[in-house]
C-alpha positions as CSV (number, residue, x, y, z in Angstrom):
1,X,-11.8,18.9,-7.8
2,X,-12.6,15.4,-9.6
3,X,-15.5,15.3,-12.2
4,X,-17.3,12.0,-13.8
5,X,-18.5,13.1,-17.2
6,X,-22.2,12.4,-17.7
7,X,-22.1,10.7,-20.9
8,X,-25.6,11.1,-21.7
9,X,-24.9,14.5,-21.4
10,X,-21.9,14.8,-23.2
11,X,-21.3,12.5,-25.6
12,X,-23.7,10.8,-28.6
13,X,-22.9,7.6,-29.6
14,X,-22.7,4.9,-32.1
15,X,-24.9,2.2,-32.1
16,X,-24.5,-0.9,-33.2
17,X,-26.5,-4.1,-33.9
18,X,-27.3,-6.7,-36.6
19,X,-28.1,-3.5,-38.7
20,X,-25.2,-2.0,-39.0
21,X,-23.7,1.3,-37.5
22,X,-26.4,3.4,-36.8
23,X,-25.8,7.4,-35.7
24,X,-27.7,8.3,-32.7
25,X,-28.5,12.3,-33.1
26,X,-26.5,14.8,-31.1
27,X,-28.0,16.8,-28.0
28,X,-28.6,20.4,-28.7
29,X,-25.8,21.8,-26.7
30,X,-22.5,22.2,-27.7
31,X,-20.8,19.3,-26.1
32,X,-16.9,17.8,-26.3
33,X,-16.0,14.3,-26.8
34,X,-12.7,12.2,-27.3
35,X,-11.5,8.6,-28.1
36,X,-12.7,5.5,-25.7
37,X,-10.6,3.3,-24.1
38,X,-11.5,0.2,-26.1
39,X,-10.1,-3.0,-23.3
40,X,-11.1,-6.1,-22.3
41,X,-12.1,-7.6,-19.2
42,X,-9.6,-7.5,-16.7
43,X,-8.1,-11.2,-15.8
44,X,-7.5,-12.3,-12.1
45,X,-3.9,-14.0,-11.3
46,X,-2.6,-15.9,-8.8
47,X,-2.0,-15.4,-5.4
48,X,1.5,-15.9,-4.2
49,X,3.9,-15.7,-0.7
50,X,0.9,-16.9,1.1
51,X,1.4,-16.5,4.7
52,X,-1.5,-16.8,7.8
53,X,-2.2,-13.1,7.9
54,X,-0.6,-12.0,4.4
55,X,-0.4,-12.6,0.7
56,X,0.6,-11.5,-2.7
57,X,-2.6,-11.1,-4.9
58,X,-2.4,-10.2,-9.0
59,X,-3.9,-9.6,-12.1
60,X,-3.7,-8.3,-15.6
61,X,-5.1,-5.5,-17.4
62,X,-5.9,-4.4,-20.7
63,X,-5.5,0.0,-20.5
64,X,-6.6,0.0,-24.0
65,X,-3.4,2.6,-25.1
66,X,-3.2,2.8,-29.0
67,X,-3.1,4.8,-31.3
68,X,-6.7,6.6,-32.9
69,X,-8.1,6.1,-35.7
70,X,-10.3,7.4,-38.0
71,X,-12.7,5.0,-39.5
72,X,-14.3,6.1,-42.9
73,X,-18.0,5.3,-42.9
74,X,-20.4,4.8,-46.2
75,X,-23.7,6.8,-45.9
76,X,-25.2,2.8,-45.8
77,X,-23.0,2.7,-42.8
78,X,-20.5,0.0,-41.7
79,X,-21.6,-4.1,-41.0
80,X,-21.1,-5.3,-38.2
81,X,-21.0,-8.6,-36.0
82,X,-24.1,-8.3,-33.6
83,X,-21.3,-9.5,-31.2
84,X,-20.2,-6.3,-31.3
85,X,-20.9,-3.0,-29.1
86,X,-19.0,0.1,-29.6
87,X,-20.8,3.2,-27.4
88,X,-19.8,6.6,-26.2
89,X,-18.5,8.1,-29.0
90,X,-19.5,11.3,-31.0
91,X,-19.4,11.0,-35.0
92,X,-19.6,12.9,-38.1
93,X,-23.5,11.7,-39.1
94,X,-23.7,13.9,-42.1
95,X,-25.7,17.1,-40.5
96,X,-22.0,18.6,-39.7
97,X,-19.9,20.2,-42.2
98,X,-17.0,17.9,-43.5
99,X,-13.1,19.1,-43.1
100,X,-13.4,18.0,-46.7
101,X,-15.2,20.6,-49.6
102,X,-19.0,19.4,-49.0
103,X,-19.8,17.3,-51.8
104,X,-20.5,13.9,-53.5
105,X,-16.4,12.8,-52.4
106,X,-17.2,14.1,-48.6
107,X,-16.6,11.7,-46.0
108,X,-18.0,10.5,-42.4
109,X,-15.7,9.1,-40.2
110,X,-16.0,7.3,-36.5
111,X,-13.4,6.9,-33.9
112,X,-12.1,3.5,-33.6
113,X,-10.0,1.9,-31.1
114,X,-8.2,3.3,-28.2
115,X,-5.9,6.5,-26.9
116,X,-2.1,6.6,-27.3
117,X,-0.1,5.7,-24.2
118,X,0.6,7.6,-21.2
119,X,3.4,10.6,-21.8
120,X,2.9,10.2,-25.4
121,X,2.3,13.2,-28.2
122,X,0.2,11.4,-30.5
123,X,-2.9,12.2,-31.8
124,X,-6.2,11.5,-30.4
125,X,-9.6,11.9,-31.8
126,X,-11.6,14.8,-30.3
127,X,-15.2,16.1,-31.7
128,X,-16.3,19.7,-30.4
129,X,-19.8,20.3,-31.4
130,X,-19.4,24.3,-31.5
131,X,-21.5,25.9,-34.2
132,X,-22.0,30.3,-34.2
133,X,-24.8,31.9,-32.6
134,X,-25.9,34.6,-30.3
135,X,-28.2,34.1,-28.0
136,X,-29.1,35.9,-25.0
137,X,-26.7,38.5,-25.3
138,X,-23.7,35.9,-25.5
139,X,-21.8,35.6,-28.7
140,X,-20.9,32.1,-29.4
141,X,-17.7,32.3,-32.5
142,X,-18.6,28.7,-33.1
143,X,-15.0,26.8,-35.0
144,X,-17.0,26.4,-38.0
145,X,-16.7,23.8,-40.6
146,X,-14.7,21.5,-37.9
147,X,-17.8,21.6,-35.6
148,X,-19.1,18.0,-35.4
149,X,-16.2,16.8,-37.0
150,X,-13.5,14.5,-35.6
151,X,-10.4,15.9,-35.4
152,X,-6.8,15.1,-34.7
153,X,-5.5,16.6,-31.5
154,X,-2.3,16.0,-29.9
155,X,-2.1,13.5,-26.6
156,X,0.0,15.9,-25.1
157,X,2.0,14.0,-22.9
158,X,-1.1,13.2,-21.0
159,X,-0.6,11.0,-18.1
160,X,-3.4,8.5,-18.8
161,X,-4.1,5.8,-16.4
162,X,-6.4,2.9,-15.1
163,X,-7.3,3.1,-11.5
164,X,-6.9,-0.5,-10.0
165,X,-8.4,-1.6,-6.7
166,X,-8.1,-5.2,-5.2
167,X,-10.9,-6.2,-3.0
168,X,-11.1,-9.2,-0.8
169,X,-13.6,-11.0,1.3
170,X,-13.5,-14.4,3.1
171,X,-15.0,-16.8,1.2
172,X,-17.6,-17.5,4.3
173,X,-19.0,-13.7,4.6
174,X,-19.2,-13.7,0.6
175,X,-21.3,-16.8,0.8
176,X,-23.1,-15.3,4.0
177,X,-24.2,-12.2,1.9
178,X,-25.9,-14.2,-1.1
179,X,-23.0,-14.7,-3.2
180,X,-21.8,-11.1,-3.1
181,X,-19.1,-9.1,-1.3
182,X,-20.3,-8.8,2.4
183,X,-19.5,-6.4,6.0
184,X,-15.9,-8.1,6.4
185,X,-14.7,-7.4,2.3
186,X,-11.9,-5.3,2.5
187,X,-9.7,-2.6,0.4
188,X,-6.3,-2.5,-1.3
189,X,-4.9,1.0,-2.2
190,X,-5.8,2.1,-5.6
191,X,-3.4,1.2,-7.9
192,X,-2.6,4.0,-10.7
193,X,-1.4,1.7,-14.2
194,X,0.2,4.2,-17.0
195,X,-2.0,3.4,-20.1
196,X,0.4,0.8,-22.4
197,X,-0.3,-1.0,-25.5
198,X,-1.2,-5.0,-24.6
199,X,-1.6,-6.3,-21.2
200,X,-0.5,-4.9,-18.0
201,X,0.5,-6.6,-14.6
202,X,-0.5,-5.6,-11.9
203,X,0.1,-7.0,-8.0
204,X,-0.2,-6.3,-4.2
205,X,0.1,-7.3,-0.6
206,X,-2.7,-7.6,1.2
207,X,-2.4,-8.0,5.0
208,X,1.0,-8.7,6.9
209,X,2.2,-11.3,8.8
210,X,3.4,-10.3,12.6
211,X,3.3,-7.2,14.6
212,X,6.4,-5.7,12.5
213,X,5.1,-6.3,9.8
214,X,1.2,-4.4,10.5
215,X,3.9,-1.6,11.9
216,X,5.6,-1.0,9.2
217,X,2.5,-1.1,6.4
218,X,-0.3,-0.3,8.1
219,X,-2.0,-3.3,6.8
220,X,-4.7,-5.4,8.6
221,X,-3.8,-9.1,9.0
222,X,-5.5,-11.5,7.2
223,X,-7.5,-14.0,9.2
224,X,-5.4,-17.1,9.4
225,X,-6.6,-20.3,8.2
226,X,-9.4,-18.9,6.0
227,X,-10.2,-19.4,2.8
228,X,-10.5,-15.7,1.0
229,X,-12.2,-14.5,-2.7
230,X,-10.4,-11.9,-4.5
231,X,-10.9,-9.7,-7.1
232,X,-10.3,-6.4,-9.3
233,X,-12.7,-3.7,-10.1
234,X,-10.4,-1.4,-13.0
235,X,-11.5,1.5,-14.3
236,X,-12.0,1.7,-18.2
237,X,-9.3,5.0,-18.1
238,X,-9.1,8.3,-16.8
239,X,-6.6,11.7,-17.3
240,X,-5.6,13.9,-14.5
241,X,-4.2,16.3,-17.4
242,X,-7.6,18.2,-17.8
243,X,-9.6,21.0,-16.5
244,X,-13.4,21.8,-14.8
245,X,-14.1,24.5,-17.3
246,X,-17.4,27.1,-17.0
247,X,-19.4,25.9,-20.2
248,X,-22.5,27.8,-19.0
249,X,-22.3,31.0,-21.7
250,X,-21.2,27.6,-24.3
251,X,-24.0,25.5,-23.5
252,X,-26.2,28.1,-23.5
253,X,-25.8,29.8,-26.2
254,X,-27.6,26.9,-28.6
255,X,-30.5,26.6,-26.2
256,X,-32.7,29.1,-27.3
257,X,-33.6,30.8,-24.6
258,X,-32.9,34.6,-25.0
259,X,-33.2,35.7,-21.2
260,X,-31.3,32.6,-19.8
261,X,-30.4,33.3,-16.1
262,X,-27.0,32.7,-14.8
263,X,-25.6,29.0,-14.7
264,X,-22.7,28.1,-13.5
265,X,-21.6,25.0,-15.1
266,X,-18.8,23.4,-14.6
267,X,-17.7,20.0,-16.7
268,X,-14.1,18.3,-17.4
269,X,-12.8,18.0,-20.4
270,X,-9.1,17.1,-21.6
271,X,-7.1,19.8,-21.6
272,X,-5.7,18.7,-25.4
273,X,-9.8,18.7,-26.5
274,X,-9.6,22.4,-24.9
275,X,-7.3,23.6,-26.6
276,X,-8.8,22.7,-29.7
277,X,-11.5,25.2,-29.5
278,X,-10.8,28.7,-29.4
279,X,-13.5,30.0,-27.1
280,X,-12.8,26.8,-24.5
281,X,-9.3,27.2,-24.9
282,X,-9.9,31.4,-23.6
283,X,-11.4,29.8,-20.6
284,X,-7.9,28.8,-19.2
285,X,-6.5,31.9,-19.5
286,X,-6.0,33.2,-15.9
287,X,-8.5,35.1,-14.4
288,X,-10.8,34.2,-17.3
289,X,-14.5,35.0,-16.9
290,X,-17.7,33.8,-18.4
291,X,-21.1,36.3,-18.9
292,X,-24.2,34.6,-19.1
293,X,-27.4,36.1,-18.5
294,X,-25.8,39.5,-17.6
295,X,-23.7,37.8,-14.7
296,X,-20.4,37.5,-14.7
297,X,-18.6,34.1,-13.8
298,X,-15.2,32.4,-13.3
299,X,-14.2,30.4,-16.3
300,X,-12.1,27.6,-15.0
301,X,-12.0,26.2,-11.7
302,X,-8.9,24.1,-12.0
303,X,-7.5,20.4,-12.7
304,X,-9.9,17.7,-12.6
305,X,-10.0,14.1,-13.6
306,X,-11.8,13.0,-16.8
307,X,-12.8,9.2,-16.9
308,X,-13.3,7.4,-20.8
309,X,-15.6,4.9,-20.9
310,X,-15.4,1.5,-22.6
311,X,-17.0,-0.8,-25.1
312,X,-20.4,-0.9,-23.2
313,X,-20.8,1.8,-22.0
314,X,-19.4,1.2,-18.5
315,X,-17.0,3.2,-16.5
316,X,-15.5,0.0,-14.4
317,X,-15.4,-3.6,-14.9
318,X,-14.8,-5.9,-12.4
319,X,-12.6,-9.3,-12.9
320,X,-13.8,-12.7,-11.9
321,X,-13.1,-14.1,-8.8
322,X,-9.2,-15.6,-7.3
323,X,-8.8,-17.4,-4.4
324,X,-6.6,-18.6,-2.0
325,X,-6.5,-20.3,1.6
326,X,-4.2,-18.8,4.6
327,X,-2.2,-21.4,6.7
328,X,-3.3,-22.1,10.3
329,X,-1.2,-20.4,12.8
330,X,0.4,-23.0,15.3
331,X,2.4,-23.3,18.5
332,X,6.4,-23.0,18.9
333,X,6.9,-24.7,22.1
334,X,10.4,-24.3,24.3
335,X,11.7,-27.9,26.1
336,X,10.9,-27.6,29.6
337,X,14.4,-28.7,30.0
338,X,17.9,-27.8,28.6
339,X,20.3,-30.3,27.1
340,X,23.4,-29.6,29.4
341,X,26.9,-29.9,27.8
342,X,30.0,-29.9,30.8
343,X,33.4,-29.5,30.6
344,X,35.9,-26.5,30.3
345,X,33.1,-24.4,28.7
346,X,29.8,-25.5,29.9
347,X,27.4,-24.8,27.7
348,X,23.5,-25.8,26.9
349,X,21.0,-26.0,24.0
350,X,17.5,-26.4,24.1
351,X,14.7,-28.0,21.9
352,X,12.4,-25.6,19.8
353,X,9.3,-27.0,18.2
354,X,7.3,-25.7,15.5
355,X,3.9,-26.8,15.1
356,X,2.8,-24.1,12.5
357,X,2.2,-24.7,9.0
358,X,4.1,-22.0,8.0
359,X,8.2,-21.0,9.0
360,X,8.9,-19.6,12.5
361,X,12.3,-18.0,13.3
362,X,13.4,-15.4,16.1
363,X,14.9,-14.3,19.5
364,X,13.8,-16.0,22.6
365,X,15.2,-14.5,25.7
366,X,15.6,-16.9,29.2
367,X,16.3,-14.7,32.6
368,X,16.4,-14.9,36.0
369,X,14.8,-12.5,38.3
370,X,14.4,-10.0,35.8
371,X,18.1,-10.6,34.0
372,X,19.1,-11.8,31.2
373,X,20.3,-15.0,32.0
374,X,20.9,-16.0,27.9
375,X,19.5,-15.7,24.6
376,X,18.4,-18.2,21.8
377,X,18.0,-17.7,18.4
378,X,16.2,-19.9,15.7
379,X,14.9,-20.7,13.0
380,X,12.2,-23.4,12.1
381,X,10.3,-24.6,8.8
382,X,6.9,-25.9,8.9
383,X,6.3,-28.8,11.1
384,X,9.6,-28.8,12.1
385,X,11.8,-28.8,15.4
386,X,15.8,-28.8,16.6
387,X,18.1,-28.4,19.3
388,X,19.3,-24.5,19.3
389,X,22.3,-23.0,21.4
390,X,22.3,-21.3,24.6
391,X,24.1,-18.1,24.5
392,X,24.6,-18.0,28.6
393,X,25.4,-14.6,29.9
394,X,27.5,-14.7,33.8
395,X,24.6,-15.0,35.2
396,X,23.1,-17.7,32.9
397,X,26.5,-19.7,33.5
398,X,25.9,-19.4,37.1
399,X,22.3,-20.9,37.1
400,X,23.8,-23.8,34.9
401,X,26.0,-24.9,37.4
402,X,23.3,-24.9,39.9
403,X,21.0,-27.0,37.6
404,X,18.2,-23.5,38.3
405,X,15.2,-23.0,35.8
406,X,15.0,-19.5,33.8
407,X,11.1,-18.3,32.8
408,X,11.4,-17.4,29.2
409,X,10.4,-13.9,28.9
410,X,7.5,-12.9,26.7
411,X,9.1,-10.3,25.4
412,X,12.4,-10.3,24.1
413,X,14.7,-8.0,26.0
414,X,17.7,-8.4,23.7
415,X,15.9,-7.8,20.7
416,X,12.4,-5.2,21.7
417,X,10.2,-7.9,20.1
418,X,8.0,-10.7,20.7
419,X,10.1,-13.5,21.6
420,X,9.2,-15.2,18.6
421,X,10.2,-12.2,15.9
422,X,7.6,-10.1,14.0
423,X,5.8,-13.9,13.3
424,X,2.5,-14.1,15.1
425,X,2.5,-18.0,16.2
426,X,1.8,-18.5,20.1
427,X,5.1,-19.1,21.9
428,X,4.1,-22.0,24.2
429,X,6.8,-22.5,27.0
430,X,7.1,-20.5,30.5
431,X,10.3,-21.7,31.7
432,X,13.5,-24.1,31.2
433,X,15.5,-26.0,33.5
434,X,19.2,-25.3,32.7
């Protein structure tokens, strides 16, 4: 099961304007909240190996993997530049108990910055707001002076990521719609990225050029000669290495309501922020059950996927626009008539022309009645054209002596595809003269 956390439900945040850094107050429930991914805007690249129904399209990324850290912050709080918005995290604002002896030396802290990388084991800010009570006949332990405080908690080797999807539209349909994507805008596969320090490439094909090709991939062709947008929408971060746990009993246990019925309430959290609280950490024991308001309820209810948020707040940014333009197809047209070569070993060649804009190669096959009467193979550039050999079979040599024509058949029986290979350009030509 795959959970969005509600971060108005879950986190509290820091504010922060011309002012200064401002606490924003905490809900009343206990609640669990870790590091952002602090990135940047994703940047489109080029598109490359352009082809009438196929092309490379890229971008880089900015996963936001470093390491935590704490920032110390003065009870006049910290100045900042108005340019700046940091939101979605949970602080120490002074109403929690330090990890420090409470005192004049006690300290308030904010996260700052990102998450380690992907498969690493270093620490990563978590703050579980989990104070005692007992309410309603559930008993709540609480983890005392370290509720409300960030703490350091191992990354665990999580396997932190930035879901990547590539979306394209031509440029037509975009305008069509307003300016925005319209029906024909179409869908790479998501693209996982392992959270790194720096920037991250990223890259895929979209359509595919010939039948083989569409096979083989699965891909829709592009439409050729059209001019396309393209784009990125990347997800701030996300870790598939936590766990939908029951925080009914948890939650409820601050909200003051003695005769609370039963509310099963399930919310993701990373498994390392888990296993810093005792009472959510029992919850993954298996077969672990929750009572609240005298009913009894599972405790976990497996993996689950919990997304970070970013700098504003967002959970996905998308990248400004790319574009590109596909080549026409064109025609490869077959001489009417064979250049004729006699002698001990009679042979023949014939003229292939290739009116495409982009390279055309492959088998075509010439018979007689049905049979293979010889085979030629070629291969063209752009705008180009040249005389290509004959390979006659018995029956081919036969109808070469007699001066017969051969159809050219429109699929090739020597090799199973279209006579001109997996490329989709029109094979113009019904017949030769030998």
């Amino acid at each position: 099961m795959t959970s969005k956390l509600s971060r108005a439900a879950l986190v509290a945040g820091i504010a922060i304007g011309a002012s200064g850094l401002v606490a924003v107050p905490a809900e009343a429930t206990n609640s669990v909240s870790t590091a952002n991914y602090y990135v940047n805007n994703p940047a489109i690249g080029p598109a490359s190996n352009v082809t009438p129904e196929s092309a490379t399209i890229s971008a880089s990324i900015d996963t936001g993997g470093s390491m935590e850290s704490l920032l110390p912050v003065p009870s006049s709080g910290v100045l900042w530049s108005p340019n700046i918005t940091i939101a979605g995290e949970y602080w120490n604002d002074g109403t929690a108990p330090s990890l420090a002896a409470a005192g004049p030396s006690a300290k308030n802290y904010a996260p700052i910055n990102g998450i380690p990388v992907s498969g690493s084991i270093a620490d990563v800010s978590a703050t579980i707001t989990d104070a005692a009570t007992s309410n309603g006949g559930v008993n709540e332990p609480g983890i005392g002076a370290k509720s409300g405080v960030p703490q350091a908690v191992s990354n665990a080797g999580a396997d932190d990521y930035s879901d990547v999807t590539f979306e394209y539209d031509p440029v037509a349909d975009y305008v069509a719609n307003g300016d925005v994507p319209g029906p024909e805008v179409q869908f790479a596969q998501d693209i996982q990225v392992p959270t790194t320090a720096g920037v991250s490439n990223v890259s895929t094909m979209i359509g595919a050029f010939g039948q083989a090709a569409q096979n083989s991939s699965g891909n829709t062709p592009l439409k050729p000669g059209t001019h396309y947008y393209y784009w990125i929408v990347q997800q701030a971060g996300g870790t598939d290495q936590a766990t939908n746990v029951n925080v009914s009993a948890w939650t409820g246990a601050t909200a003051g309501t003695p005769a609370a019925p039963a509310n099963n309430s399930y919310k993701c959290y990373p498994n390392a922020a888990i296993m810093a609280d005792p009472t959510l950490a029992s919850y993954m024991a298996p077969g672990a059950t929750v009572t609240y308001g005298g009913t009894t309820l599972p405790a976990s209810q497996g993996p689950c996927i919990y997304y970070y948020g970013d700098t504003s707040g967002a959970t996905y940014y998308q990248s400004p626009n790319g574009e590109f333009t596909t080549p026409a197809l064109g025609k490869v047209a077959i001489a009417r008539k064979a250049i004729a070569a006699t002698g001990k070993k009679p042979s023949a060649t014939v003229e292939i022309a290739n009116a495409s804009g982009y390279k055309a190669s492959g088998t075509v096959d010439l018979t007689i009645g049905g049979k293979l009467a010889g085979t030629v193979k070629f291969s063209l550039g752009p705008k180009a054209k040249g005389n290509f050999k004959i390979a006659l079979t018995a029956k081919g040599r036969a109808a070469l002596a007699k001066s017969e024509t051969v159809k050219v058949a429109p699929v090739s029986q020597s090799a199973n595809i279209a006579s001109v290979s997996s490329w989709d350009q029109t094979l113009v030509g019904k017949s030769v003269k030998l």
